[in-house]
C-alpha positions in Angstrom: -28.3 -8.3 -14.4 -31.2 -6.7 -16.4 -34.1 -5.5 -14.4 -37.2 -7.0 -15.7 -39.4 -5.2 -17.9 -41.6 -2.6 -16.5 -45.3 -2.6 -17.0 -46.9 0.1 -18.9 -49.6 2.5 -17.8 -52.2 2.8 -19.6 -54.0 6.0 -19.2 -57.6 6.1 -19.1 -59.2 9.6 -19.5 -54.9 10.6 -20.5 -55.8 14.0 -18.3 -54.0 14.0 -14.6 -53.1 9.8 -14.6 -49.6 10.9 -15.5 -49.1 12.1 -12.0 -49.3 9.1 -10.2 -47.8 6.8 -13.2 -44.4 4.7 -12.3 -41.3 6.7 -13.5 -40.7 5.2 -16.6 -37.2 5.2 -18.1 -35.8 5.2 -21.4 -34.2 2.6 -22.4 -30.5 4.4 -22.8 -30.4 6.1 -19.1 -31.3 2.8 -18.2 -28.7 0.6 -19.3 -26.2 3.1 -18.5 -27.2 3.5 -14.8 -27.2 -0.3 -14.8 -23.5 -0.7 -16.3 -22.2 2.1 -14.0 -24.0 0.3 -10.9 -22.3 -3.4 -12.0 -19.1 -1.6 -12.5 -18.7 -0.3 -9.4 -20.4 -3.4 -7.2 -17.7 -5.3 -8.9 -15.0 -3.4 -7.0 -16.7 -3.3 -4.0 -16.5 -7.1 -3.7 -13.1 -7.1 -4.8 -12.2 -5.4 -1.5 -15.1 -6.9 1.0 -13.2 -10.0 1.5 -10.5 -8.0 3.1 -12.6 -6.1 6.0 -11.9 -6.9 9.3 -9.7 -8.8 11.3 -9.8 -11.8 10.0 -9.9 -10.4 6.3 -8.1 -12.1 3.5 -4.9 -10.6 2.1 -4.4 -9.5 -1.3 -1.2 -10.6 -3.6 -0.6 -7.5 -6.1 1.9 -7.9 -8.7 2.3 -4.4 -10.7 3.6 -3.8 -13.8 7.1 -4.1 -13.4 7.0 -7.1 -11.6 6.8 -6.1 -8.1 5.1 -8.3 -5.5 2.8 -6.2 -3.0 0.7 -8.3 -0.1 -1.5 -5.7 2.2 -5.2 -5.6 3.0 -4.9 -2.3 3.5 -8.5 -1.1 0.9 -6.9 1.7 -0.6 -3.5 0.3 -1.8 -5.3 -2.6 -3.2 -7.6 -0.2 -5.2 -5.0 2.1 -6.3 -3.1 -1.2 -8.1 -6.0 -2.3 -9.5 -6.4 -0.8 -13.2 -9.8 -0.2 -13.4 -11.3 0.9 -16.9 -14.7 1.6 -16.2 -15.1 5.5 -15.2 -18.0 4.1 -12.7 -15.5 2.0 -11.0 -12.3 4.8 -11.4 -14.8 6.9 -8.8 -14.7 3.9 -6.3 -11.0 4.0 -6.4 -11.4 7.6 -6.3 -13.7 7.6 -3.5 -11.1 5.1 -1.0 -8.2 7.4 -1.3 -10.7 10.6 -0.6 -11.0 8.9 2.6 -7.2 8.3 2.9 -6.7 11.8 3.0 -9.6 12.4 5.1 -9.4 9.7 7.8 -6.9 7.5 6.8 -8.4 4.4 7.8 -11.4 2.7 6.4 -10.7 2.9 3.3 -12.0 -0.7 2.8 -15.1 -0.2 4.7 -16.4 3.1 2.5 -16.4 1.1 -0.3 -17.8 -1.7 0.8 -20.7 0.9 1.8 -20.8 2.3 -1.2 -21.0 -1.2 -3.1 -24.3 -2.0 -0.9 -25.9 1.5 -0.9 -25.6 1.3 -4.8 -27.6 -2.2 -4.5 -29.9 -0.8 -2.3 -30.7 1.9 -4.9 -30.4 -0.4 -8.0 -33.7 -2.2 -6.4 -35.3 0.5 -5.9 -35.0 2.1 -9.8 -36.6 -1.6 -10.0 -39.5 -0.6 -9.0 -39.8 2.4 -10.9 -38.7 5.3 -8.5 -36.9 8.3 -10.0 -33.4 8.5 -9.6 -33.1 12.0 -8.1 -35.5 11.1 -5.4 -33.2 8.1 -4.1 -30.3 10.7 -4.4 -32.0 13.0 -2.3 -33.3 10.7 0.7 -29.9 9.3 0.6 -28.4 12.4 1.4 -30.7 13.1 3.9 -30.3 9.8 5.8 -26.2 10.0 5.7 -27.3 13.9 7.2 -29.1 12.0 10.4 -26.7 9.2 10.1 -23.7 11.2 11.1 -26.0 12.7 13.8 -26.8 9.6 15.3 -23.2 8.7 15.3 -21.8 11.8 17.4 -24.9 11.3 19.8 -23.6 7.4 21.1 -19.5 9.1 20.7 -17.6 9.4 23.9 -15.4 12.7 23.9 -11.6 12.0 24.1 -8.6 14.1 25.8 -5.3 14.1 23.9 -3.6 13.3 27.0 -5.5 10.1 27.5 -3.1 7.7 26.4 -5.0 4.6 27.0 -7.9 5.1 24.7 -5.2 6.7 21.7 -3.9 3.5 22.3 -7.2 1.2 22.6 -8.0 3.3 18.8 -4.4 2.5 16.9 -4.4 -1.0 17.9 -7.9 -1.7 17.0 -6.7 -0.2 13.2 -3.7 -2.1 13.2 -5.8 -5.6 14.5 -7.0 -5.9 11.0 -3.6 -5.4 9.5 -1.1 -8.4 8.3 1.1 -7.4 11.5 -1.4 -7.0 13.6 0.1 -9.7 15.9 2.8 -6.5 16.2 0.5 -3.8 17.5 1.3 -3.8 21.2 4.9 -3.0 20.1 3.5 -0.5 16.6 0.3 1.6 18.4 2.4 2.8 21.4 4.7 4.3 18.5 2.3 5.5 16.4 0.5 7.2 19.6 4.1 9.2 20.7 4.7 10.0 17.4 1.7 11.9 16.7 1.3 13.5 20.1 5.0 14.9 20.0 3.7 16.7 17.3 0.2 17.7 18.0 -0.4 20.2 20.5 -3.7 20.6 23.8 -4.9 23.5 20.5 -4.2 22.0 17.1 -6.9 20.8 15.1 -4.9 19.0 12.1 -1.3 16.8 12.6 1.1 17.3 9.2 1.9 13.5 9.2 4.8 14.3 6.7 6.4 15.3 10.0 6.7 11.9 10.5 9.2 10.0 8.7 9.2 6.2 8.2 13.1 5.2 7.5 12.9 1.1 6.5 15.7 -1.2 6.9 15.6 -4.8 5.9 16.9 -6.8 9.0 15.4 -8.1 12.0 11.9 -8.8 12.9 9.0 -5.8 13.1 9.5 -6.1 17.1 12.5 -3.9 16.5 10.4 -1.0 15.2 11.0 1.4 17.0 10.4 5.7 17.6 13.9 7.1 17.6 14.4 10.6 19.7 16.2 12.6 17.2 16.4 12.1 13.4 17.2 8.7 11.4 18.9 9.2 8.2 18.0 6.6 4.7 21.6 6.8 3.7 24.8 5.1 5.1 28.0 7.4 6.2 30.9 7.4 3.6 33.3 5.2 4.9 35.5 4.5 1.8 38.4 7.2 2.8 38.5 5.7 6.4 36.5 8.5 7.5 34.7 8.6 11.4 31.5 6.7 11.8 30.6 8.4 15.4 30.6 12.1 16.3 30.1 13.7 19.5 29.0 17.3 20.0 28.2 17.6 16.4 28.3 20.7 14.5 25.7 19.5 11.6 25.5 21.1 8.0 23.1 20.2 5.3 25.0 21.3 1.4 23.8 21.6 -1.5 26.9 22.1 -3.3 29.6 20.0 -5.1 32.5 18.7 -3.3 34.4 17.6 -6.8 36.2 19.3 -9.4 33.9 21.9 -11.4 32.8 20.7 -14.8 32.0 22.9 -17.7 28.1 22.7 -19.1 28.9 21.2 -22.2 30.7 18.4 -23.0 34.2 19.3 -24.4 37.2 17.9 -24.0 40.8 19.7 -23.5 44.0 17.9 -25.0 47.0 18.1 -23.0 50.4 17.3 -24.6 52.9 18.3 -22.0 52.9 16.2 -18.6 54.0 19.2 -17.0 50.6 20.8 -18.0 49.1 17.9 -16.6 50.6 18.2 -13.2 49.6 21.4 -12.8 45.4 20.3 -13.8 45.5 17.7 -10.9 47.0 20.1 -8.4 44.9 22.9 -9.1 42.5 20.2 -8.5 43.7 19.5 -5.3 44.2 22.9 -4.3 40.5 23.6 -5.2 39.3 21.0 -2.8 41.6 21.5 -0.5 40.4 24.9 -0.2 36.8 23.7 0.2 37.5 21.4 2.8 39.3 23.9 4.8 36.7 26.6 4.8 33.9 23.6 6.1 36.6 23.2 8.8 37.1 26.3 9.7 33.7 27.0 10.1 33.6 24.3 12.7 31.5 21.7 11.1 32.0 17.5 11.6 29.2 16.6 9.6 28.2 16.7 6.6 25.2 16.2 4.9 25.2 16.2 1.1 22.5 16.2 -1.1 22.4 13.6 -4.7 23.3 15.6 -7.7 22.4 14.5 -11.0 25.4 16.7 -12.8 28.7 15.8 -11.3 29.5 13.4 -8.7 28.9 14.7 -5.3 32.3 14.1 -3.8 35.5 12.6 -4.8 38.2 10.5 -3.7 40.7 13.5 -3.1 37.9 15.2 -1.0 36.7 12.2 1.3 40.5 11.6 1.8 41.1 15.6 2.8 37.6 15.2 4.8 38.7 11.9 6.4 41.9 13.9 7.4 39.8 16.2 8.9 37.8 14.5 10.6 34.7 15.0 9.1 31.7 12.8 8.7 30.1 12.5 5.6 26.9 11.2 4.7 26.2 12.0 1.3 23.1 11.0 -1.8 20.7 13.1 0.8 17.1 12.9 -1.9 16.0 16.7 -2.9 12.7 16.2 -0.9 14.0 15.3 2.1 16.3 18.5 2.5 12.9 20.4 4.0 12.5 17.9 6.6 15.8 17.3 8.1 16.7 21.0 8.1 13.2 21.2 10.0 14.2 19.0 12.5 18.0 19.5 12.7 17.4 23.6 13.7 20.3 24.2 10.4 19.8 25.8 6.9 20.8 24.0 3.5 24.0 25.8 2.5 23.9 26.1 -1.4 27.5 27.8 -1.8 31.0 27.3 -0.2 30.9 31.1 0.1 28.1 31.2 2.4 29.1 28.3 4.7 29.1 29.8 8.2 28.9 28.9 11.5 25.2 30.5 12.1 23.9 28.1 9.6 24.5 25.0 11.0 22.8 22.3 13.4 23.6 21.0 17.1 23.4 17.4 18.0 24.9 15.5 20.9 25.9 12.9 19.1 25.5 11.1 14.9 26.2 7.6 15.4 26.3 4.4 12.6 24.9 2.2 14.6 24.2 -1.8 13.2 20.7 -3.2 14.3 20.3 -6.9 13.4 22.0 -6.3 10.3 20.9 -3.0 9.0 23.3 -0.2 9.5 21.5 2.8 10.8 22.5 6.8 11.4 21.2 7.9 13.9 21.6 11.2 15.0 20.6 12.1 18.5 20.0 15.2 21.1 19.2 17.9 18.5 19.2 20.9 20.3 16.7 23.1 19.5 14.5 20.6 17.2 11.6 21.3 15.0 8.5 19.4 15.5 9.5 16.2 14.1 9.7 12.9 14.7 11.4 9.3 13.0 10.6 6.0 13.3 12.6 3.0 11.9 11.1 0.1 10.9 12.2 -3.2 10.6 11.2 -6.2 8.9 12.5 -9.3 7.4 12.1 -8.8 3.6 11.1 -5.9 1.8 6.8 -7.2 1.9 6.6 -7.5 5.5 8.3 -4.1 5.9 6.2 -2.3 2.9 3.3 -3.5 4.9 4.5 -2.4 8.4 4.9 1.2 6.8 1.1 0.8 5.5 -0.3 -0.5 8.7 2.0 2.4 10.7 0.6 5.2 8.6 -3.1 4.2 8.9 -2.6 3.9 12.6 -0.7 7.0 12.7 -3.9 8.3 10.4 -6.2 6.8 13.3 -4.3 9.1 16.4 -4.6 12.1 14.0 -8.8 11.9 13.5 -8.6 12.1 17.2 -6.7 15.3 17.0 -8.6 16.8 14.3 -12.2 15.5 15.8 -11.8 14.2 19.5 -14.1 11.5 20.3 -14.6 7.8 20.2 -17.1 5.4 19.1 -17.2 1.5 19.1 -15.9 -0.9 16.3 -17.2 -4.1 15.2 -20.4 -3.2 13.2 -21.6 -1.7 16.4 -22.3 1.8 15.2 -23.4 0.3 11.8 -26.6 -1.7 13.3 -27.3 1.1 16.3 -27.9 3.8 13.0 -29.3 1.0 11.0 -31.9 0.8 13.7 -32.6 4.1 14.3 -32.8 5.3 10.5 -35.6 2.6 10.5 -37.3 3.9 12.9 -37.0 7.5 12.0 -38.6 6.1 8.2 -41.8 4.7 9.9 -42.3 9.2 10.9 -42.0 9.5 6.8 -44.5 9.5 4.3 -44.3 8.4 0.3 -41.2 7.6 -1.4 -38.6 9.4 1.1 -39.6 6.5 3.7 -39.0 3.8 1.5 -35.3 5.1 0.4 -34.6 5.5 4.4 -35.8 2.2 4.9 -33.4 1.0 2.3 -30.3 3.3 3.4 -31.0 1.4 6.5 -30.9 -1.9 5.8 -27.8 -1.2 3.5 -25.7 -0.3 6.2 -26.0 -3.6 7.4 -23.5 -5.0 4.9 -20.1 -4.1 7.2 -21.7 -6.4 10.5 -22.6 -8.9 7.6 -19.4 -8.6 5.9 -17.4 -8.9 9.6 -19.0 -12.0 10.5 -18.3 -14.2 7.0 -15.0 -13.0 7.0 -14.4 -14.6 10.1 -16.2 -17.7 9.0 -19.5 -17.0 11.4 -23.1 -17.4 10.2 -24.1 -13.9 9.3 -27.6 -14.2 9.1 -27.3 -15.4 13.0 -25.1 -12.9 14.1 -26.7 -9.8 12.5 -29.9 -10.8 13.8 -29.1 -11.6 17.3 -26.6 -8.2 17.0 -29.9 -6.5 16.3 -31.6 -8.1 19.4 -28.9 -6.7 21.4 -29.6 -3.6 20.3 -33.2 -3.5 20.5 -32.7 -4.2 23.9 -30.8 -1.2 24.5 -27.1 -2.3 24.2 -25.9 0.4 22.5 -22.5 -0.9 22.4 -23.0 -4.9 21.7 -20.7 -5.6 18.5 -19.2 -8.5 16.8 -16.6 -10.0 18.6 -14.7 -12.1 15.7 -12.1 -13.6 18.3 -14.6 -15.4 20.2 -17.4 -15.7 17.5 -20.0 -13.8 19.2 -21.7 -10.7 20.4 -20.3 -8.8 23.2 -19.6 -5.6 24.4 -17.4 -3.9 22.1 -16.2 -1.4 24.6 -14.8 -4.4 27.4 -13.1 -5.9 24.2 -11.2 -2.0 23.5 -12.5 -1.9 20.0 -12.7 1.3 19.6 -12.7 3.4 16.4 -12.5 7.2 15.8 -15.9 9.1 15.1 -14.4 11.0 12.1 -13.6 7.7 10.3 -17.3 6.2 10.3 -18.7 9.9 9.7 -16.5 10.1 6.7 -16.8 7.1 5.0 -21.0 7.6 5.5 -20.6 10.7 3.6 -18.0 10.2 1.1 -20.3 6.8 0.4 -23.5 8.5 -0.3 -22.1 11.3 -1.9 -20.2 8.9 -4.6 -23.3 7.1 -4.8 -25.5 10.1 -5.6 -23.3 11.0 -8.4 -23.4 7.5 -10.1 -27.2 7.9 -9.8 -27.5 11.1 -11.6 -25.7 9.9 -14.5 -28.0 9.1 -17.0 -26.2 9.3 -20.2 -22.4 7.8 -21.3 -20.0 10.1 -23.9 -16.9 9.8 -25.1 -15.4 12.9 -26.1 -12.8 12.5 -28.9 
């Protein structure tokens, strides 16, 4: 992909021509800027067929063999092992914008892939790189102007149009024949969190427990808390508790074990006796003091050093009347205590009534297959919510988690910026437009890079209509009619295979997702111009 060769100028009188000569550049800043710009194109059309609703999926096998099939841009980018540095900043760049918007993540580097081009003809022709930086920056600056001025403002407690946002994310998804039963869950689940006030949603507030079994229909928001592990049934414990008195240990429920690894010989079987009923007695004693302080379920977290409980304990706890769940992970110790009201208890000493957790009632219950606890009527709860998710094998259900969390990412821009725009290369074309026309007020260079910035962000209208196997050329150009004539909201709509008002059709994407992928876009694509020189530091 080498440029051709650029002409020389030859200076005349040699005094003042250099002013007006092309920017020549050295070979070496040359090449580089060129290898960085193919790098990074590369894996922009590794994701592009995957943009939209009708985008292709991807089939990911990782290093140890796993399977993965999503569309979703960012996974797909964070499997691929890229070596170039140019093209580590486009992976980079899509999971900035997963923790900024959460969705897009396919369409910001698709942008950034065709902004790149757009520059890469420009150094063509002999214009300096800092200059295109600049004017880029300045045109994603009025981009993200236009884009608030043609937003709609949204209320928190419009439900319809949280809904109209998460189902358009989840349409382009591999469940997306799902999302009338996944957006209204991904819309309660974020709003019993947020707040009329809060600017920001903690979605690790929201847990995603999977279970193979069934189809993705039974997905579903559970009031109360759902727990990854299975109850302890192996001592004929209970499997149902009402009024439950809920504690969360951190302790051992088996007989203590020394640091190091020594063992004791015992030659006399009276000895022996007595080792396995002070071992009784020890649990015995444990077992009473969880009873005493009134407690029918517990919660035990995984140890790595000794089991967690024993046989002789689940047996005196099964006596009891206890349920136990136990293998609880480390990490998810914060949440559930969040959301049960209780305190981890880390010694037997301190177990006391003030420390545990209300419930109305913890239940194993089987859904299609999958046994589930579920553990319902928390009284005082924290802000927290858990959804189950079903699936049929472990691919459709990693997906289904993906697809959930971008459209749970989706109900949270609202939160953090509340207003609306239209999908389906709408907003693309309507900035596309006016940049152009803003670039016709500019003189020199700057209006040429405007012009170019402009016609760049053409690419995601383009890209929607081949991936739904339309004529692009066709489609952009009538979508830019439309537009000309004043239909702001006229987009591509890839069901029918033509253009229509995006609005009627409730495509309908957040503002802070197209204002962020513009930015993080340009910004990457500054940075890749300003290199002008590769090292490798030993």
């Amino acid at each position: 992909m080498a440029s051709a060769p650029q002409p020389k100028m030859v200076a005349g009188s040699g005094v003042g021509q250099n002013s007006n000569a092309s920017f020549n550049d050295k070979s070496k800043p040359q090449e580089v800027r060129q290898s960085n710009m193919t790098a990074a194109k590369a894996i922009g059309d590794v994701v592009r067929t995957s943009l939209g609703p009708k985008g292709m999926d991807k089939m990911i096998q990782t290093s140890k063999g796993e399977v993965i099939i999503t569309n979703d841009g960012a996974t797909i980018l964070r499997s691929i092992q890229a070596l170039h540095p140019a093209a580590k900043m486009l992976v980079d760049l899509s999971v900035a914008q997963d923790v900024e918007a959460g969705d897009g993540t396919t369409s910001v580097v698709v942008l950034a892939g065709s902004l790149l081009g757009a520059a890469e003809k420009m150094l063509a022709k002999g214009m300096h790189p800092t200059i295109i930086a600049e004017s880029f920056s300045k045109a994603a600056a009025k981009s993200v102007e236009y884009l608030t001025e043609i937003s709609t403002p949204v209320d928190l407690n419009d439900r319809a149009s949280l809904l109209r946002a998460a189902s358009t994310s989840l349409n382009s998804k591999i469940v997306s024949q799902y999302s009338s039963t996944l957006a209204p869950i991904a819309v309660s689940a974020v709003t019993r969190i947020a707040t009329s006030t809060s600017s920001n949603v903690d979605l690790r507030d929201v847990r995603v427990v999977k279970k193979v079994g069934g189809t993705i229909e039974d997905t579903e928001l559970v009031d109360g808390v759902v727990l990854n592990q299975n109850v302890v049934t192996t001592a004929g414990g209970p499997t149902r508790i009402e009024k439950a008195k809920i504690a969360i240990v951190q302790f051992q429920l088996s007989a203590p074990k020394p640091d190091m690894d020594n063992t004791v010989v015992v030659n006399d079987y009276r000895q022996m006796d007595k080792i396995l009923k002070e071992e009784r007695q020890y649990l015995l004693n444990m077992c009473k003091k969880i009873k005493k302080a009134n407690c029918n379920v517990l919660l035990i977290q995984k140890s790595i050093l000794r089991d967690a409980v024993n046989e002789i304990s689940l047996h005196f706890l099964s006596k009891l009347k206890i349920l136990v769940v136990k293998d609880v992970e480390r990490d998810e110790i914060e949440f559930l205590s969040k959301s049960l009201g209780c305190k981890p208890i880390s010694d037997i000493e301190a177990f006391t009534e003030d420390k545990l957790g209300y419930a109305e009632l913890v239940d194993e219950v089987s859904k299609a297959g999958a046994k589930v606890v579920k553990i319902t009527g928390v009284k005082n709860r924290g802000k927290t919510v858990s959804i189950l998710a079903m699936g049929s094998n472990s691919l459709v259900l990693e997906e289904c988690e993906r697809s959930l969390h971008d459209a749970l990412c989706v109900v949270r821009c609202l939160v953090k910026k509340r207003a609306l725009i239209a999908g389906g290369g709408a907003p693309e074309i309507h900035v596309s437009r006016l940049l152009s026309q803003y670039a016709h007020t500019l003189k020199g260079m700057e209006a040429y890079c405007f012009q170019a910035y402009a016609d760049a962000l053409e690419v995601i209208p383009t890209t929607l209509a081949e991936n739904a196997g339309l004529n692009p050329i066709a489609i952009v150009t009538e979508l830019r009619n439309r537009h000309a004539l004043g239909e702001r909201n006229a987009g591509i709509n890839v069901r029918k295979g033509l253009i229509s008002n995006i609005l009627e059709e409730d495509v309908v994407q957040p503002l802070l997702v197209s204002t962020s992928a513009l930015e993080l876009a340009t910004e990457t694509v500054c940075l890749l111009l300003r290199i002008d020189d590769y090292v490798q530091a030993r």
